[in-house]
C-alpha positions as a LaTeX table, in Angstrom:
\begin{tabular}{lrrr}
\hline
Residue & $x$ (\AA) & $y$ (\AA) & $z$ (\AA) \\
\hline
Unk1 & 28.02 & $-10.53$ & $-6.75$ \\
Unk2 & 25.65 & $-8.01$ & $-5.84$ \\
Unk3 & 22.65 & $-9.10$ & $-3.52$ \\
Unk4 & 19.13 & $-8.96$ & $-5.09$ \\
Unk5 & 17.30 & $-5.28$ & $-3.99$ \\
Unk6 & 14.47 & $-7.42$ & $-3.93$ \\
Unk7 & 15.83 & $-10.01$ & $-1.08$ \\
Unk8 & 17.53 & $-7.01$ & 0.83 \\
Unk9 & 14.16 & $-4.72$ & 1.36 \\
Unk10 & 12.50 & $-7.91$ & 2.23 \\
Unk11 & 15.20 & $-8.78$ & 5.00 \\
Unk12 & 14.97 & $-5.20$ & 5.77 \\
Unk13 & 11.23 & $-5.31$ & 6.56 \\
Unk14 & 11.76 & $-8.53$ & 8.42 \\
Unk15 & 14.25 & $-6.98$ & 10.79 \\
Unk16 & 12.19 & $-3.70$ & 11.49 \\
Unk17 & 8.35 & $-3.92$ & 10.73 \\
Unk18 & 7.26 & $-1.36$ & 8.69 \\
Unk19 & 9.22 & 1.25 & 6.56 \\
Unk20 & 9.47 & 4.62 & 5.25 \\
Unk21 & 9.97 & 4.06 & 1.30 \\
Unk22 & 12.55 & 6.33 & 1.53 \\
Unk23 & 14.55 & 4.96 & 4.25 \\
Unk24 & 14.72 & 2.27 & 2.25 \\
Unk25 & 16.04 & 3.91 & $-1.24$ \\
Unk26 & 18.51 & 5.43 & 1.75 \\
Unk27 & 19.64 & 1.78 & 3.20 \\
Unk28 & 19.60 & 0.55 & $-0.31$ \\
Unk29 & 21.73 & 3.49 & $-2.37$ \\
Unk30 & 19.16 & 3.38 & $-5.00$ \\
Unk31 & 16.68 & 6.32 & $-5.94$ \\
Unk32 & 13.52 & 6.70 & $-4.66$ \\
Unk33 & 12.10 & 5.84 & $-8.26$ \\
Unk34 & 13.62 & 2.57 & $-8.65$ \\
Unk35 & 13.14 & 1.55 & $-4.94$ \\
Unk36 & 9.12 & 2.18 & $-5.76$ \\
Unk37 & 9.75 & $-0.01$ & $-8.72$ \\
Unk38 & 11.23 & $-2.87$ & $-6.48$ \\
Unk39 & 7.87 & $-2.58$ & $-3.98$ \\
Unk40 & 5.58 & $-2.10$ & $-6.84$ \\
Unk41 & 6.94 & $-5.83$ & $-8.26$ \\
Unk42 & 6.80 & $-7.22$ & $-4.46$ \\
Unk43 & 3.10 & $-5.96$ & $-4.20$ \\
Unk44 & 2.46 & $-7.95$ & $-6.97$ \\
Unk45 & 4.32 & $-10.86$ & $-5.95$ \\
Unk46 & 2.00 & $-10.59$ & $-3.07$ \\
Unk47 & 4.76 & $-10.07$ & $-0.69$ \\
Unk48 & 4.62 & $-6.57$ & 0.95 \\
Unk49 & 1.90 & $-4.11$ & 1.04 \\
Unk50 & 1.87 & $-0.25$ & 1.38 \\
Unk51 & 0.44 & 2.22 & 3.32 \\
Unk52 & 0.33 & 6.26 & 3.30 \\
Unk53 & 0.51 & 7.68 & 6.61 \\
Unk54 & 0.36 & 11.85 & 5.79 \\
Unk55 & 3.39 & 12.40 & 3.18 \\
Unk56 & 5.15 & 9.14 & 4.61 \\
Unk57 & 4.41 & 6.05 & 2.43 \\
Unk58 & 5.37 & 2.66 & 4.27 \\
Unk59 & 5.97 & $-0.56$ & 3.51 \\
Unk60 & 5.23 & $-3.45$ & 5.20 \\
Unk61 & 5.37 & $-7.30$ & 4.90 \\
Unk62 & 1.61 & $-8.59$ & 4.29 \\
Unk63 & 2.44 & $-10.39$ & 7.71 \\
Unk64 & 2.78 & $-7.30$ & 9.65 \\
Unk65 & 0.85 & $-5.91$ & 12.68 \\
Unk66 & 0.93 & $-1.82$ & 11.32 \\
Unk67 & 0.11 & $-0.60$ & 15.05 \\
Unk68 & 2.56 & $-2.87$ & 16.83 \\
Unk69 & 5.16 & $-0.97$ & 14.48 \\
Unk70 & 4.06 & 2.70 & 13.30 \\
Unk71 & 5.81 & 4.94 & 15.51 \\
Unk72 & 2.99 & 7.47 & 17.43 \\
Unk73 & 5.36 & 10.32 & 16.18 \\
Unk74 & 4.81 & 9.89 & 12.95 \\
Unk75 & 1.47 & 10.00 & 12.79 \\
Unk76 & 1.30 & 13.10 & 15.31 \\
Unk77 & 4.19 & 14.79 & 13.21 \\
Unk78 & 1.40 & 14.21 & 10.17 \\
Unk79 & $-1.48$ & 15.60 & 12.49 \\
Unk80 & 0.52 & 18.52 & 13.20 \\
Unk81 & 2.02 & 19.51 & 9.61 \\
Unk82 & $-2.35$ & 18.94 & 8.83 \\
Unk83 & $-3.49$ & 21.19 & 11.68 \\
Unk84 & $-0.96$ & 23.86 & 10.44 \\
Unk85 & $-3.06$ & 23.71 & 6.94 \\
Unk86 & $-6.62$ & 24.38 & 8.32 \\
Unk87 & $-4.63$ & 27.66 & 10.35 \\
Unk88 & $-4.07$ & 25.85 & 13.59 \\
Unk89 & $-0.84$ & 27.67 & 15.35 \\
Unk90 & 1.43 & 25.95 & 18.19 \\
Unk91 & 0.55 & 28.49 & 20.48 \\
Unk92 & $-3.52$ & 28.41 & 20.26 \\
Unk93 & $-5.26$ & 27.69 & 22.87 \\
Unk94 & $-7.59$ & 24.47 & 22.32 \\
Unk95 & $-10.36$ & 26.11 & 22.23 \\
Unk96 & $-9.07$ & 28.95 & 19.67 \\
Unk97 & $-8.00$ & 25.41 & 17.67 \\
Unk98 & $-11.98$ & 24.39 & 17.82 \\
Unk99 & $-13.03$ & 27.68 & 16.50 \\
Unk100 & $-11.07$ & 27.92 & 13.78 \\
Unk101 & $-11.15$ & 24.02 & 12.94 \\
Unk102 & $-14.86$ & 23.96 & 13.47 \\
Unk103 & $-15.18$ & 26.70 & 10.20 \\
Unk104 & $-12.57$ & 24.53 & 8.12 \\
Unk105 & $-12.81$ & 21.13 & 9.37 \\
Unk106 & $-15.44$ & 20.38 & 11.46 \\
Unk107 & $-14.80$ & 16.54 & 11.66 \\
Unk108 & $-11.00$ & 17.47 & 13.19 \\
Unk109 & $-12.88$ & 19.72 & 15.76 \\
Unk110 & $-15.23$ & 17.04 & 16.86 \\
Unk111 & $-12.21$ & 14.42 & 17.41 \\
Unk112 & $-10.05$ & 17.22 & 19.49 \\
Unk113 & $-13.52$ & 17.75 & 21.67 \\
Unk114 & $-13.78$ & 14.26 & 22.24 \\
Unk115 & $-10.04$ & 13.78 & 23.07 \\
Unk116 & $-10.88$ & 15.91 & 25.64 \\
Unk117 & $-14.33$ & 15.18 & 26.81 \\
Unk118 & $-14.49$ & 14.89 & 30.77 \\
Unk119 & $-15.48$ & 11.20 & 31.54 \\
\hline
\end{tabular}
């Protein structure tokens, strides 16, 4: 007898904290489509919530602690791939980053100058 998807993302998510959706369609063999069925009917069951971190959508039990498990990669690999958009290059300088961010997104500007800010 096959085990319930249901029961296995839920054991899943027990065992590691939050989720990628589509590791789990990955650990599961099942598409990404029917694995977002399977969370959509846990959300409602009150069970697991979701959240969208850049292009990564996780999923967590409502139990979870998201910053005890989010990996800081992730979220920098997001901040990155979003930099890139606004014309941000590897190579810039931080400064040259501030110029061109303050013309397309001055709120990203003002949070590199204060991760920088001298105390």
């Amino acid at each position: 007898m096959t085990k319930d998807p249901k029961a296995t993302i839920l054991e899943i998510l027990r065992r590691e904290g939050p989720v990628p959706v589509y590791r789990l369609a990955k650990a599961l063999g099942l598409s990404y489509g029917a694995i977002q069925w399977y969370i959509f009917s846990l959300e409602r069951e009150g069970l697991v919530h979701t959240i969208k971190i850049g292009k990564r959508r996780y999923v967590a039990l409502k139990t979870s602690d998201w910053f005890a498990n989010v990996k800081v990669a992730d979220v920098m690999e997001e901040f990155l791939l979003t930099l890139s958009t606004f014309g941000v290059k590897p190579d810039m300088t931080l400064r040259e980053a501030i110029e061109v961010l303050e013309k397309k997104a001055p709120h990203i500007a003002e949070l590199l100058r204060k991760l920088v800010e001298k105390t």
